[in-house]
Structure formats: structure tokens, C-alpha cells
C-alpha positions as CSV (number, residue, x, y, z in Angstrom):
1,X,88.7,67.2,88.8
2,X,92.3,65.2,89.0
3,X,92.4,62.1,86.5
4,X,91.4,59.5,89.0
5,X,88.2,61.4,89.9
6,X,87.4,62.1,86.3
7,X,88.0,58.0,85.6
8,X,85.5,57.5,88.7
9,X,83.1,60.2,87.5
10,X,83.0,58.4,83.7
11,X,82.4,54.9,85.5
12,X,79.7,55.7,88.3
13,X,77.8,57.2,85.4
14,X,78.2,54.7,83.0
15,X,78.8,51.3,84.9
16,X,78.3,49.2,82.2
17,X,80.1,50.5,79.7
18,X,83.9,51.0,81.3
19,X,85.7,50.7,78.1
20,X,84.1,53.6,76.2
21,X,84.4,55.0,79.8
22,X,88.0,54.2,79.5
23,X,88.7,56.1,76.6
24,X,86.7,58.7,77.2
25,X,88.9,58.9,80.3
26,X,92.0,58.9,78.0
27,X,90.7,61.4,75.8
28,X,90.1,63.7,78.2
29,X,93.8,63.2,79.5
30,X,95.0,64.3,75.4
31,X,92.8,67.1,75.1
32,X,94.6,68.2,78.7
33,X,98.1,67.7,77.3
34,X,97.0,70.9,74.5
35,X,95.1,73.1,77.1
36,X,95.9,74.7,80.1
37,X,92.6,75.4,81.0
38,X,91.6,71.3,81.0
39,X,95.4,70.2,82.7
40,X,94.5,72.0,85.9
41,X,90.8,70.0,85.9
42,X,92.6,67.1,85.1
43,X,95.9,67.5,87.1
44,X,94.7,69.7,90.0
45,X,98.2,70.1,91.2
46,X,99.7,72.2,88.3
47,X,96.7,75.3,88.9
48,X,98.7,77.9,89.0
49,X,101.9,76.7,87.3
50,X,103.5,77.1,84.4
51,X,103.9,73.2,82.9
52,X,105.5,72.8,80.1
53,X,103.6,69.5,77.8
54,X,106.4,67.2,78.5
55,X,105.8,68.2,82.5
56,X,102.4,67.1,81.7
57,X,103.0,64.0,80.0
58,X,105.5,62.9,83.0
59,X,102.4,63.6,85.2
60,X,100.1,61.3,83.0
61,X,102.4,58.6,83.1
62,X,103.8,58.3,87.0
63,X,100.2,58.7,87.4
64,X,99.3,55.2,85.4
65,X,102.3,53.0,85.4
66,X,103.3,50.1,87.8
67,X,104.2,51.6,91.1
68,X,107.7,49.7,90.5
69,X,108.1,52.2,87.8
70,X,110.2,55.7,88.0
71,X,110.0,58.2,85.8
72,X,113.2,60.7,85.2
73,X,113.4,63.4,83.0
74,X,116.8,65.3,81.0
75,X,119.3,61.9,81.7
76,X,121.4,59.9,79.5
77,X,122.2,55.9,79.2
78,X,124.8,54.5,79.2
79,X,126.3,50.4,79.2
80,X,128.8,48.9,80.3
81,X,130.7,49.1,77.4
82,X,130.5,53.1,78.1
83,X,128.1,53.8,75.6
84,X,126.2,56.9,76.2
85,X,123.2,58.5,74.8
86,X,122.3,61.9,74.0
87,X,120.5,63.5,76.2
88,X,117.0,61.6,76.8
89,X,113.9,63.4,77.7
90,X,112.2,61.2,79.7
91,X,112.8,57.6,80.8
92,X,110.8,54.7,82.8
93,X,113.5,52.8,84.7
94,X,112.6,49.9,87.1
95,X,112.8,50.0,91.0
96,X,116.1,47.8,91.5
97,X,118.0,50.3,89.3
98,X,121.6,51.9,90.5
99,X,120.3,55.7,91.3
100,X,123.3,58.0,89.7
101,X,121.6,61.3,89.0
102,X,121.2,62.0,85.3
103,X,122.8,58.4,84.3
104,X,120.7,55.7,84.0
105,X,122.1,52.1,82.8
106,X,120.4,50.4,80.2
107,X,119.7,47.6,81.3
108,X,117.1,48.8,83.7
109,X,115.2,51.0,81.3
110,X,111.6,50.4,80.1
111,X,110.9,53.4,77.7
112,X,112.6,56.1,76.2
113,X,110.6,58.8,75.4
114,X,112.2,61.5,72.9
115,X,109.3,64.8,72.9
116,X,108.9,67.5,70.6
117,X,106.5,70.5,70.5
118,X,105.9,69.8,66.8
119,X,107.3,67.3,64.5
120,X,108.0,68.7,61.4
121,X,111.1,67.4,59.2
122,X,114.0,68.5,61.4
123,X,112.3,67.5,64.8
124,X,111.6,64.1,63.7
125,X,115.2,64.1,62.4
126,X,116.5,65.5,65.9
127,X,114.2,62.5,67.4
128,X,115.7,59.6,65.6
129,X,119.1,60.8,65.9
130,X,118.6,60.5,69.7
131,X,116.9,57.5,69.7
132,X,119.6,55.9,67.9
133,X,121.9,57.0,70.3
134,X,120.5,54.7,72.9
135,X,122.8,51.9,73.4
136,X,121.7,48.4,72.4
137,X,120.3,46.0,75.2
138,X,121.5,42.1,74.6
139,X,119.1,40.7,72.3
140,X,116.1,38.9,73.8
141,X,114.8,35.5,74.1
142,X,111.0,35.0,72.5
143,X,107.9,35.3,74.7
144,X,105.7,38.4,75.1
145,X,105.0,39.7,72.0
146,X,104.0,43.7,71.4
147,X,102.0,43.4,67.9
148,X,98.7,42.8,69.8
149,X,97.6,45.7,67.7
150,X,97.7,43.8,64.9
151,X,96.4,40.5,66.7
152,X,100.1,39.3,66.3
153,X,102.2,37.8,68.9
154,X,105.6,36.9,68.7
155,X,109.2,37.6,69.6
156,X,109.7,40.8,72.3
157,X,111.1,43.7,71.1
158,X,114.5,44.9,72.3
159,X,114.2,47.2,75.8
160,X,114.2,49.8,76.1
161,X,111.1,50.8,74.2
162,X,111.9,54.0,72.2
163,X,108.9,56.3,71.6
164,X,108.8,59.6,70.0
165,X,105.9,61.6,71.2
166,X,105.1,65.5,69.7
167,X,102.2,67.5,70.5
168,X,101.2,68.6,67.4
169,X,103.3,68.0,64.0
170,X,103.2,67.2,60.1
171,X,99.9,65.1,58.7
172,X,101.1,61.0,59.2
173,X,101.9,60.8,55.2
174,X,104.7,63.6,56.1
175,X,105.8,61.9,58.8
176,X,105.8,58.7,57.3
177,X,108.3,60.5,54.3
178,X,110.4,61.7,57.0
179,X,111.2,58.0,58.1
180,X,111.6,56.7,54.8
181,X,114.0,59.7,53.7
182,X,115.8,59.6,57.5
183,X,116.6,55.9,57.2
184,X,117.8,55.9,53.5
185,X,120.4,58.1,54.4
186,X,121.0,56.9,57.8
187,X,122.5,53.8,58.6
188,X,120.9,52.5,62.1
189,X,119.5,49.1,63.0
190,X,116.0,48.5,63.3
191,X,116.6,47.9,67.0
192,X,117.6,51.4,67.3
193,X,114.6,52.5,65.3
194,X,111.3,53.9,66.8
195,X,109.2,51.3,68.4
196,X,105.9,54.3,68.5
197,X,105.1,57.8,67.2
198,X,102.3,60.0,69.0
199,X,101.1,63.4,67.7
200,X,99.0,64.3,70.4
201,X,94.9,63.9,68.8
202,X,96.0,63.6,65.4
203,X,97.9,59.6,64.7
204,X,100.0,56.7,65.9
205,X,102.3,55.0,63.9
206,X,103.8,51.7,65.3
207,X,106.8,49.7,64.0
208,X,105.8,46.0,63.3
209,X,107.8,43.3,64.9
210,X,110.3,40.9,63.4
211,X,107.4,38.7,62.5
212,X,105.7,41.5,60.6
213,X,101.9,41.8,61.7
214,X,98.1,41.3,60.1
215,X,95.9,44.7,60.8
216,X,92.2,43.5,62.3
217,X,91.3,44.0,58.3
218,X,93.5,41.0,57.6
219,X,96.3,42.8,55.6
220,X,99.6,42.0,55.9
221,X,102.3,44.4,57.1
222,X,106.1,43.2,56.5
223,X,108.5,43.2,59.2
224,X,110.0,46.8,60.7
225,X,107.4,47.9,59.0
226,X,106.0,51.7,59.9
227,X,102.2,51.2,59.6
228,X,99.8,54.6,61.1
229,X,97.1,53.2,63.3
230,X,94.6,55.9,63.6
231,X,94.0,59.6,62.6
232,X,91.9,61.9,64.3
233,X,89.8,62.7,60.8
234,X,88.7,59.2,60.7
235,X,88.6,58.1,64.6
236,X,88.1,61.2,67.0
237,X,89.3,59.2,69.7
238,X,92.7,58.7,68.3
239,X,94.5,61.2,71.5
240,X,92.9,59.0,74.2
241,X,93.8,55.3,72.5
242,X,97.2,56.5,71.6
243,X,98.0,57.5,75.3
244,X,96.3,53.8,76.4
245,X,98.5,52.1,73.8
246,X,101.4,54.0,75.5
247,X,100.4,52.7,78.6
248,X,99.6,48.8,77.5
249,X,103.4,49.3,75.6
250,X,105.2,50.1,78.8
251,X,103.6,48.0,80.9
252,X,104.3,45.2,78.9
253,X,108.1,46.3,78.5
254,X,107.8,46.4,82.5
255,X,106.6,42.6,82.7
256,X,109.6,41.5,80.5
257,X,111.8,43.8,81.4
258,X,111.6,42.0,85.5
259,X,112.1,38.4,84.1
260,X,115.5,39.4,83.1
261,X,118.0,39.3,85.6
262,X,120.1,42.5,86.0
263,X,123.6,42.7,87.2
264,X,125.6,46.0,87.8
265,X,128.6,43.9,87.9
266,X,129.7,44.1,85.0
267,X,130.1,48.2,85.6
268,X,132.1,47.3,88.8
269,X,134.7,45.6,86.5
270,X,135.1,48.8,84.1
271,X,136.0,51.2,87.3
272,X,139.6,52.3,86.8
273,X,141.8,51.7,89.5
């Protein structure tokens, strides 16, 4: 049963409940990511085949994102400035991007996705690195926000949108210590900090905006702020939300991400002659 059917399934049976249909759908999709068995119901086109979780999670998300999107795995980015990144495991670029193999430029990425297997200490350290690699995109003008979470709105975050996602990994409290102790040591701006951390069915922990944000229990979280917002022990949904929060993150990158105009110019000028 591929993911569409299984979304279709959920809805005829339940028509008037499509959310919890929704993330039932969702769940189903995280519970896939962990076993083999359930990705070949779910993705129908990998029986058989040996598909590694970050294979699977490539699937999940050409499979849900704006057609406009393209998803490219094992590249680096780069400005025009000729700052690269280590390498990145997988990146949403947009559909009027230059196509240069494994070099993407910045300023047409949506997402940066660094994966790991598990996220103990040294991969989480291995994940910021990379992230804060990524070259820095001008800063942006304010509009969209992405603290809906929250229920606050206010300035965008910087594109691309960097996301760390592991499949299984250290309890949030650990991971939370491995920020703290990463960036005391480290010296890299909160724009080239994580915007989201998944571990697969177990926690999400988003970093608050420049505005800081209000949880829907009315406390107040300060600005860059790390802040876990679920655990599988106390919502057993967490896998399928996370992956939709994923989704709703992109997609809003995407929408602010095409009101900016894009120029490869600027590249032209830097070609040695």
C-alpha cells in the first residue's frame, strides 16, 4: 500500500476526521522509516531493495513537497563569494536553479538536511559542523514567520532551512547538552545554527526565532532558543507530527524562498578569464 493509497485508505474510512487521519497517515510514514517490512507497504517501489533510511526519507519528501521542488542528495553549496560546504546529505532546491551536478548555489536552496543513523555526542557534533559550513544567504526582509508552533509570527528565518534528522539517537535532555556544550565551544552564528532536530518516533526540538516564541501553555521561550516539542513517552504520535512539521517547514521556506529574486549573475562575474 504506497503512501498515497494508505492517506486515501485512512480518509474513506474516516471522512470526517482527516486530521487524525492525517497523522495517522504520517505516523505510519515514521514507523516505515525504522522497518523494512512497513517501507515496502508504504513505498511499494523499494520491495526488493536494499534502501538505506536517508533513501527513504528522500522518498517521503519528493513524494510531499511542491512539484517546483527537487530533491538531491551527497552535494555541496557554494556562493558567490566561493564559499563551499561540506558535503550536504540532502538538499531541496527550487526549479529555476543552475543544474551543476553535486554544486548547488545557495541562493536557490530550501533545506538542508544533515542525517545520521544515531545521534549520539559525536554525530550531533559531525551535524553542526556541517551545518555550519553552509554559506550565509543575505539576510531577509520580515514577513512569513516559522514559529507557528509556538503561535508566534514574525521575521523569516534565513534560507536555507538547516535540519538535522537521525533515526534513532540520545534521550532530548542529551541532545539538548550536546548543543549547549557544542556552541560554548564553538563560535558560529545563530543563522548557521540548526533551525530543526528529528529523532525518528522519539522528539523534535525547534530553534525559536529572533522574536523568541510563547508555547500553546503560554510560556515564554527567549530568542535562538532550543525548546523540544514532543517526546514519544508523552505523545505517541510524535514520528508522524515531526515528519508534517518537516513538511509545513519546507513548504513555507519554498513560498519565501520564490518571492526573492535570484540572479546567477553575480557567479558569471567571478569566472576567471
Amino acid at each position: 500500500m504506497s503512501a498515497s493509497i494508505l492517506l486515501c485508505y485512512s480518509l474513506l474510512h474516516k471522512p470526517m476526521d482527516i486530521f487524525r487521519s492525517l497523522l495517522e497517515h504520517f505516523q505510519g510514514i515514521a514507523n516505515a522509516l525504522e522497518n523494512e517490512r512497513l517501507a515496502a507497504m508504504v513505498f511499494p517501489e523499494t520491495t526488493g531493495k536494499s534502501l538505506s533510511g536517508e533513501d527513504l526519507l528522500m522518498k517521503f519528501l519528493a513524494c510531499h513537497l511542491p512539484q517546483r521542488c527537487q530533491i538531491a542528495k551527497e552535494g555541496f553549496l557554494f556562493d558567490s563569494a566561493g564559499n563551499v560546504s561540506q558535503q550536504t546529505d540532502l538538499m531541496v532546491t527550487g526549479d529555476i536553479t543552475l543544474r551543476l551536478q553535486s554544486f548547488h548555489c545557495i541562493e536557490s536552496c530550501y533545506c538542508a538536511i544533515c542525517t545520521k543513523r544515531e545521534l549520539d555526542r559525536q554525530a550531533c557534533f559531525e551535524s553542526l559542523e556541517n551545518l555550519a559550513s553552509i554559506p550565509l544567504t543575505p539576510e531577509s526582509s520580515p514577513g512569513l514567520g516559522l514559529d507557528s508552533l509556538f503561535g508566534a509570527r514574525g521575521k523569516p528565518r534565513n534560507l536555507p532551512l538547516k535540519v538535522v534528522f537521525a533515526f534513532k539517537g540520545s534521550d532530548a535532555e542529551a541532545t539538548l547538552a550536546h548543543l549547549e556544550e557544542f556552541y560554548t565551544t564553538h563560535q558560529v552564528p545563530v543563522r548557521g545554527r540548526p533551525d530543526l532536530i528529528i529523532v525518528n518516533n522519539c522528539y523534535g526540538i525547534v530553534r525559536t526565532g529572533e522574536q523568541g516564541a510563547v508555547t500553546t501553555g503560554g510560556s515564554e521561550i527567549p530568542a535562538h532558543a532550543f525548546h523540544v516539542f514532543g517526546c514519544a513517552t508523552n505523545e505517541p504520535s510524535i514520528g508522524g507530527y515531526s515528519l508534517m512539521y518537516l513538511l509545513i517547514e519546507i513548504q513555507r521556506a519554498v513560498a519565501a524562498g520564490s518571492q526573492s529574486p535570484i540572479d546567477f549573475g553575480e557567479y558569471l562575474d567571478q569566472l576567471p578569464l
